[in-house]
C-alpha positions as CSV (number, residue, x, y, z in Angstrom):
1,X,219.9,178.3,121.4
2,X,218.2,181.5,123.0
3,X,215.1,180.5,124.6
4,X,212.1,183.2,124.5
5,X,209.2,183.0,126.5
6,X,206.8,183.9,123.8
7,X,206.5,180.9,121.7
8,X,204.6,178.2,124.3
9,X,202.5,181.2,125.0
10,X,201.0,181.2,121.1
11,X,200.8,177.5,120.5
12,X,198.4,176.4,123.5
13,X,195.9,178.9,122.8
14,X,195.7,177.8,118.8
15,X,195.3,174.2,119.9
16,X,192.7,174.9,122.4
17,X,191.2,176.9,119.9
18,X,190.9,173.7,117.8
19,X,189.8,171.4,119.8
20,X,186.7,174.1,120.6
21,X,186.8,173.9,117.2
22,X,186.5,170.3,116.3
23,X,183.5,170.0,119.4
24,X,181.6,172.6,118.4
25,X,180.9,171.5,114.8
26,X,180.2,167.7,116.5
27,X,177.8,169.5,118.4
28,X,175.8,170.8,115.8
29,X,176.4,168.2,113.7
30,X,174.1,165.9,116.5
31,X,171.7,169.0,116.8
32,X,171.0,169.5,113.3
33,X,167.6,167.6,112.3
34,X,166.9,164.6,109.7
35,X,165.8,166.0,106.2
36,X,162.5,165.2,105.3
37,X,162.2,162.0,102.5
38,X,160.7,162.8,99.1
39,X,158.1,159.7,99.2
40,X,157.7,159.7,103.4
41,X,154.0,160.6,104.2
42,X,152.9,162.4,107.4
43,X,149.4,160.1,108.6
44,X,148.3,163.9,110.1
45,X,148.5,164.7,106.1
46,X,147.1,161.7,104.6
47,X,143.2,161.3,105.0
48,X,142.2,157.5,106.4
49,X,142.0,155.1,103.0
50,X,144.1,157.2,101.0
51,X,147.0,156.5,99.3
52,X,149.4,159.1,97.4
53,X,152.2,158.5,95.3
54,X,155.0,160.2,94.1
55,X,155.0,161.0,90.3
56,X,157.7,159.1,89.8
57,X,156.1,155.5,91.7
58,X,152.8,156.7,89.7
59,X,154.7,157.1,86.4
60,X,156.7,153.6,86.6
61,X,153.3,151.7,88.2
62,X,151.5,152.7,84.6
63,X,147.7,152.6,86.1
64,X,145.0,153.1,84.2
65,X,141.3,153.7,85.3
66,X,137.8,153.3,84.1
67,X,134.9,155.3,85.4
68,X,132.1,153.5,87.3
69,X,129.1,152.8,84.7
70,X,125.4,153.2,85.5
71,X,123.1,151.5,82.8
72,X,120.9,148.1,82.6
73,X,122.6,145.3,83.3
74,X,122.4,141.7,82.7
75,X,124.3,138.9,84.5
76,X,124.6,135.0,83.4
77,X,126.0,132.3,84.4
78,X,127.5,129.4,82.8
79,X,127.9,125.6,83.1
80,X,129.7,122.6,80.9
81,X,127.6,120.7,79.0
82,X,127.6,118.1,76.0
83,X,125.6,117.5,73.2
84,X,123.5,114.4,73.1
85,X,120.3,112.7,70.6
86,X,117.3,113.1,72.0
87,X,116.5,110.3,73.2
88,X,112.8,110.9,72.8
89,X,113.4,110.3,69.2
90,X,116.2,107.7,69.3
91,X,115.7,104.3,68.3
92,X,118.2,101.2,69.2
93,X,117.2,98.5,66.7
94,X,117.5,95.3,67.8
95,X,116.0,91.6,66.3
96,X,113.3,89.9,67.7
97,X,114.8,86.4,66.6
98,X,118.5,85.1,66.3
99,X,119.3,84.7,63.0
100,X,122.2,85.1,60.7
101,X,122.9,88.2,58.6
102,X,122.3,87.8,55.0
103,X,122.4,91.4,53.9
104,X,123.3,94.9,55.2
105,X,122.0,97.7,53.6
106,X,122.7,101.0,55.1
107,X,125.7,102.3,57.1
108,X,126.8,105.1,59.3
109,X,126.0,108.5,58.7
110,X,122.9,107.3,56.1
111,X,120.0,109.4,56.1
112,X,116.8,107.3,56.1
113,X,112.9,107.1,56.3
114,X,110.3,105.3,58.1
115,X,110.3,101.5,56.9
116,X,113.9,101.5,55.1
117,X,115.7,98.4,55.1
118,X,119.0,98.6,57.4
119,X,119.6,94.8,57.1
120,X,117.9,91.3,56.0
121,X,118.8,88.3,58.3
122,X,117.6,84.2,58.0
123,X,116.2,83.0,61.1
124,X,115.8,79.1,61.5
125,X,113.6,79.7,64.2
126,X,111.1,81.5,62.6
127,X,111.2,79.3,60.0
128,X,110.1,76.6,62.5
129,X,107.4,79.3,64.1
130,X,105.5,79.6,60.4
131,X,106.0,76.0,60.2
132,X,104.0,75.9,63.0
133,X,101.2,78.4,61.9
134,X,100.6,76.6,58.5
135,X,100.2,73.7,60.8
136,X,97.5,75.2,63.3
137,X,95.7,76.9,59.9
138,X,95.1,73.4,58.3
139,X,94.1,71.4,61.7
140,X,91.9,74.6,62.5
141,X,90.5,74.1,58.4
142,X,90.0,70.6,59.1
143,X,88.4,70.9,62.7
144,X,85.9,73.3,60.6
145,X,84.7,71.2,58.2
146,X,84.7,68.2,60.6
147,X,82.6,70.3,62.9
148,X,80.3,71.3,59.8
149,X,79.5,68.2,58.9
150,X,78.6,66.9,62.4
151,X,76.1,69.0,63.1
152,X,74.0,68.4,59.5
153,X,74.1,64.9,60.6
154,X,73.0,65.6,64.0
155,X,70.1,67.5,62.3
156,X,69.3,64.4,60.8
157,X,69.6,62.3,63.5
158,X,72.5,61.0,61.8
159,X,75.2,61.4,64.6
160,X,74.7,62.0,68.3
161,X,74.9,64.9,69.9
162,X,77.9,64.1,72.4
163,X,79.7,63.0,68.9
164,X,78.7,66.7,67.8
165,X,80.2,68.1,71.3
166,X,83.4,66.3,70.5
167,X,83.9,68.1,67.4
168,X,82.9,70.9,68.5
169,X,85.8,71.1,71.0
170,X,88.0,70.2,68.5
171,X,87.3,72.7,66.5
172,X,88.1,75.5,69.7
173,X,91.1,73.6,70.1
174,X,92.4,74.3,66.7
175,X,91.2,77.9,67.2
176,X,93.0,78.4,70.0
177,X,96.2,76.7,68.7
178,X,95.9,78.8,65.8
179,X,96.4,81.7,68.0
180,X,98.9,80.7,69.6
181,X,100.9,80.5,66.2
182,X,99.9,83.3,65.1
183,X,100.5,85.7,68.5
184,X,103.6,84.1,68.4
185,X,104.4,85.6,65.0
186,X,103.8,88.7,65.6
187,X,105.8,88.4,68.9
188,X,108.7,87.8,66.5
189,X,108.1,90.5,64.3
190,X,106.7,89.2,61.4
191,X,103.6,91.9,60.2
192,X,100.5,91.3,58.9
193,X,101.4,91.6,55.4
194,X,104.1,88.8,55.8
195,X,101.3,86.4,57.9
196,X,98.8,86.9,54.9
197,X,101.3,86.5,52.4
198,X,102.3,83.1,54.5
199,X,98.5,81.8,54.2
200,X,98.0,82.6,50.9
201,X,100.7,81.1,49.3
202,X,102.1,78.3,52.0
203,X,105.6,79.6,51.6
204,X,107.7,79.4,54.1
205,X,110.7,82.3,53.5
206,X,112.1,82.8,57.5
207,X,113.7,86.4,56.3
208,X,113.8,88.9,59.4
209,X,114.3,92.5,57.6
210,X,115.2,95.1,59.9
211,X,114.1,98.6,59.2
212,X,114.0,102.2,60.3
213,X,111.2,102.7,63.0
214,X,111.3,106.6,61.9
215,X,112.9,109.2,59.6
216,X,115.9,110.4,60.8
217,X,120.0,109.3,60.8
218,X,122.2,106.0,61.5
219,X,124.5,107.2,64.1
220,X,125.4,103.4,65.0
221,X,125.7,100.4,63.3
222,X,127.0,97.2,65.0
223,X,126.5,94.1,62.1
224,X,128.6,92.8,59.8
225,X,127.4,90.4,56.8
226,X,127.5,86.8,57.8
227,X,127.5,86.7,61.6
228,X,124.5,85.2,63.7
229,X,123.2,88.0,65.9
230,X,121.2,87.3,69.1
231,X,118.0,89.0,70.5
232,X,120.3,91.2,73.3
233,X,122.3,93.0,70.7
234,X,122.0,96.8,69.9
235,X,122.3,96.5,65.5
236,X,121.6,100.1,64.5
237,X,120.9,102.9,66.4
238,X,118.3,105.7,64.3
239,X,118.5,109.6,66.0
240,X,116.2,112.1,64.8
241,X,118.8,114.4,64.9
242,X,116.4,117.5,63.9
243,X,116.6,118.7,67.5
244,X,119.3,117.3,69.9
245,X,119.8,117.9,73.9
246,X,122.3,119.5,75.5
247,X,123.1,118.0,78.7
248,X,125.0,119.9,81.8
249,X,125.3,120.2,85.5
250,X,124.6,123.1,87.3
251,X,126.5,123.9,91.0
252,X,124.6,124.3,94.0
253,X,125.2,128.2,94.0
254,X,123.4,129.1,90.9
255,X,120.5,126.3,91.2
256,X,118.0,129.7,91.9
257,X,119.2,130.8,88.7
258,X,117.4,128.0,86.9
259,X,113.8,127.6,85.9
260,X,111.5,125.4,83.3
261,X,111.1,126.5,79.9
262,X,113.7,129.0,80.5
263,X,115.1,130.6,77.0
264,X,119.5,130.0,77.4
265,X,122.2,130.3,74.9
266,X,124.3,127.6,74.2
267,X,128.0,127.5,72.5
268,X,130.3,125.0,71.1
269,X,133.7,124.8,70.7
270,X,133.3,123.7,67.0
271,X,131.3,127.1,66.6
272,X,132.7,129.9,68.8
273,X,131.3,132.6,67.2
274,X,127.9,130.6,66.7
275,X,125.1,130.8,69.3
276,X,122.1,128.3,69.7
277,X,119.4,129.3,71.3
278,X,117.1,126.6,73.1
279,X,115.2,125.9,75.9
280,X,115.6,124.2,79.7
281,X,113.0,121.3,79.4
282,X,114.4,119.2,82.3
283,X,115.8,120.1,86.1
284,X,117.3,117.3,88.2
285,X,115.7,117.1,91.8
286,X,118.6,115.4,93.1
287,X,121.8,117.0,93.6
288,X,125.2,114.4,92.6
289,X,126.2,113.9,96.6
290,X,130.1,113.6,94.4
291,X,130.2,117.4,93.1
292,X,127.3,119.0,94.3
293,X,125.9,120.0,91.0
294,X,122.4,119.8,89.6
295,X,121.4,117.8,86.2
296,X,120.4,120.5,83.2
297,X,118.8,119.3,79.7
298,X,118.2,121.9,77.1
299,X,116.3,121.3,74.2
300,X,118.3,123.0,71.1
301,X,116.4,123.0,67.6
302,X,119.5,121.6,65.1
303,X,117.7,121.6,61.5
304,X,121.2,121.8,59.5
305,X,123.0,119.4,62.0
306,X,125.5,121.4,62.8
307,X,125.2,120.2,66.4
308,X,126.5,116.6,66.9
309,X,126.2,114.2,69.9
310,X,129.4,114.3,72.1
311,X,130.1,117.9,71.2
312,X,131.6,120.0,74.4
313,X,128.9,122.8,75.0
314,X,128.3,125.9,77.5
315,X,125.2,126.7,78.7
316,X,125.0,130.3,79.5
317,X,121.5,131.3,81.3
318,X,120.9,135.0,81.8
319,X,119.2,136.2,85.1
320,X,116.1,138.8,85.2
321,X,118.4,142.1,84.1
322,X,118.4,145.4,86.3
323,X,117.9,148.5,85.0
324,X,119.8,150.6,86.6
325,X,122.6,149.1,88.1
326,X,126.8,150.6,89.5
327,X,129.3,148.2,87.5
328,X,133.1,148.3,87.5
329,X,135.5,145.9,85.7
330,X,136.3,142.9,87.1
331,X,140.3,143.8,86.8
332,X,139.4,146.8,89.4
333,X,138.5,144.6,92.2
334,X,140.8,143.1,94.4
335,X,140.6,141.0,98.0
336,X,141.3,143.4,101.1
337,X,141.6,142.4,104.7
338,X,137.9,143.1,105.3
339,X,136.6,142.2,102.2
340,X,136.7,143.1,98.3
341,X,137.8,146.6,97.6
342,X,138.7,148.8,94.5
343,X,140.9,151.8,94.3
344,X,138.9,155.0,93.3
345,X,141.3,157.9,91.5
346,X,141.1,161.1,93.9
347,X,143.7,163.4,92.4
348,X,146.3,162.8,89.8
349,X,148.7,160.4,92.4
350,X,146.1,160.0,95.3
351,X,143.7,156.9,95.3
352,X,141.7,156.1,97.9
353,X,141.3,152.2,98.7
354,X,137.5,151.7,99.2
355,X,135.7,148.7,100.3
356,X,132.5,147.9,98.0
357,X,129.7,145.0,97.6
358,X,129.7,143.3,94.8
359,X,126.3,141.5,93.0
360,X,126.5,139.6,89.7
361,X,128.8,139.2,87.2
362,X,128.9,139.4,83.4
363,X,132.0,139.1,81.0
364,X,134.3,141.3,82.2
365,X,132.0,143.9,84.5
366,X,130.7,143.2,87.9
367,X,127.7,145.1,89.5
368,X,128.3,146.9,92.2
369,X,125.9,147.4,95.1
370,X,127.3,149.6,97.5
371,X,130.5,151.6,97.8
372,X,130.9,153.8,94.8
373,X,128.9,156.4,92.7
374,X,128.7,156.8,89.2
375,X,131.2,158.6,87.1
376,X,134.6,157.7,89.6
377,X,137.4,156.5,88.4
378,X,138.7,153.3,89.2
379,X,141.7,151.8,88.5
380,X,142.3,148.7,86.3
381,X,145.7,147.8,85.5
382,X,148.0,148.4,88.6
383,X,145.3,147.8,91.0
384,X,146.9,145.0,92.6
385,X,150.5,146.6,93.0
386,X,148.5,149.5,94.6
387,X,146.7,146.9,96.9
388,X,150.7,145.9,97.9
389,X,151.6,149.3,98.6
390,X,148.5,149.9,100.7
391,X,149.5,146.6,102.9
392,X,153.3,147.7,102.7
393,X,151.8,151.4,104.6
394,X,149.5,149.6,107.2
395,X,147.0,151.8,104.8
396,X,143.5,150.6,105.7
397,X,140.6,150.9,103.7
398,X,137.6,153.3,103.7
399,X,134.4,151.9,103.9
């Protein structure tokens, strides 16, 4: 074959043309600068506390804001409690004397008056104590007309007058002895009425009735017919249930909230919707060393008896309310490094992260003291995913 001298000549240059080629477009490929990212912010852009989203983060985040209230407000506080009698007009009745029940008249849940008969027992023992009494009563009657008769004779010259002396003692003897009897009577209960009937008609009966020391409600009964009770049981147990306490503890934080004669709400859990109003008539002066809390008895007028003893209870006392205060919800605040913030609306995807001092709560709201104005625009829902994309940008709050 012919050779020609041309054909080398045109195939170096075309490759070296390539390779210029191929290295010039890595070149600018290395030279050519990193597009900017649709969500990357520039901090020379961005004032301090401020965080801006795109509308596509702000549209899937689905915030929603409430604008910072001024108005009178009025915080509380509350504390557990329970429903209890008062005790200032509870009765536990008891019997004086053992004796055996004969008779039980009233049960649990019966509405009675002063003097109603709850039960009748038979007491051996006082049958032997007004034994004893008829005894003393007819040695006293005897020791008087003995004593009678002595001194006419000893006005007559009769008897002598150490024989009058004699009698004369044993007539305070009988005195005395009839005392005794009868003080110890009324030690076992027996009234008057029963002691007069027992000296009029020399009948001894030894019945110990057991009745209501007041109006009011038998919220205990511990007897049963034919059992012998002794003196150191608890029989019936009579509550004035007209107005009842409310009994709760307090923690050491909100003790300053709490003063005498203080008007407080109260609720139950068998009434949600109901509240009773009453008053604080007792504040512990010992804290319980175990929880720290403070004991709380409110005096709650109950004239239908709705409230029962045991009942689970809130006490809800309201502090002196100001009348002009900042409040926020509570679901705007959140914890930040340096304290509690909230996330004020700037624009329609810019919020600025701002650190506020908070004062008293109430439901839902929480005063604010410092740190917003009135009329911004906080955010509720989605605050705390905006409080994670402010600690995923090193974003730090304004104070």
């Amino acid at each position: 074959m012919r050779r020609t001298g041309r054909e080398p000549a045109v195939r170096r240059p075309a490759a070296a043309f390539a390779v210029c080629v191929m290295a010039a477009g890595l070149l600018a490929c290395g030279d050519k600068p990193e597009a900017p990212s649709a969500v990357k912010q520039s901090p020379a852009s961005v004032p301090s506390g401020v965080l801006r989203l795109t509308a596509e983060e702000s549209s899937r985040m689905a915030l929603e804001v409430a604008p910072v209230a001024r108005g009178e407000f009025r915080a509380s506080r509350e504390f557990p409690a329970t429903v209890q009698a008062n005790e200032n007009e509870l009765a536990e009745v008891t019997t004086l004397i053992r004796g055996r029940v004969v008779k039980v008249f009233v049960d649990v849940g019966r509405d009675v008056k002063k003097g109603t008969l709850l039960a009748l027992l038979h007491s051996t023992d006082l049958g032997v104590a007004e034994s004893a009494y008829l005894k003393a009563r007819a040695k006293l009657y005897e020791a008087e007309l003995a004593y009678e008769r002595a001194r006419d004779l000893h006005e007559n010259k009769a008897v002598s007058l150490a024989e009058l002396q004699r009698r004369e003692a044993e007539l305070k003897t009988a005195r005395a002895e009839s005392r005794e009897t009868q003080s110890r009577l009324e030690l076992l209960g027996v009234s008057r009425q029963e002691t007069e009937r027992l000296e009029r008609e020399h009948t001894i009966k030894a019945d110990v009735p057991l009745q209501a020391p007041f109006d009011g409600r038998v919220i205990m009964r511990n007897i049963t017919r034919g059992e012998v009770v002794e003196t150191h049981q608890k029989l019936f147990t009579v509550a004035d249930l007209s107005d009842v306490w409310v009994v709760g503890n307090v923690p050491e934080k909100d003790v300053q909230f709490i003063r005498r004669d203080q008007m407080v709400d109260v609720i139950v859990s068998a009434y949600p919707h109901a509240i009773f109003t009453g008053t604080i008539t007792y504040i512990g002066d010992v804290l319980d060393p175990a929880t720290r809390t403070m004991r709380l008895r409110v005096t709650v007028p109950n004239p239908d008896r709705a409230l029962k003893p045991e009942m689970f209870a809130t006490v809800r006392v309201y502090a002196t309310p100001s009348p002009d205060a900042l409040t926020v919800p509570l679901a705007a605040v959140q914890n930040g490094p340096a304290g509690k913030i909230v996330f004020v609306r700037r624009g329609p995807d810019e919020f600025e992260a701002r650190l506020v001092k908070l004062g008293s709560e109430y439901g839902e709201v929480v005063a604010v003291l410092d740190g917003v104005r009135a009329g911004e625009q906080v955010v509720t829902k989605g605050s705390f995913v905006l409080k994670s994309e402010m600690e995923r940008h090193k974003i730090e709050p304004a104070p």
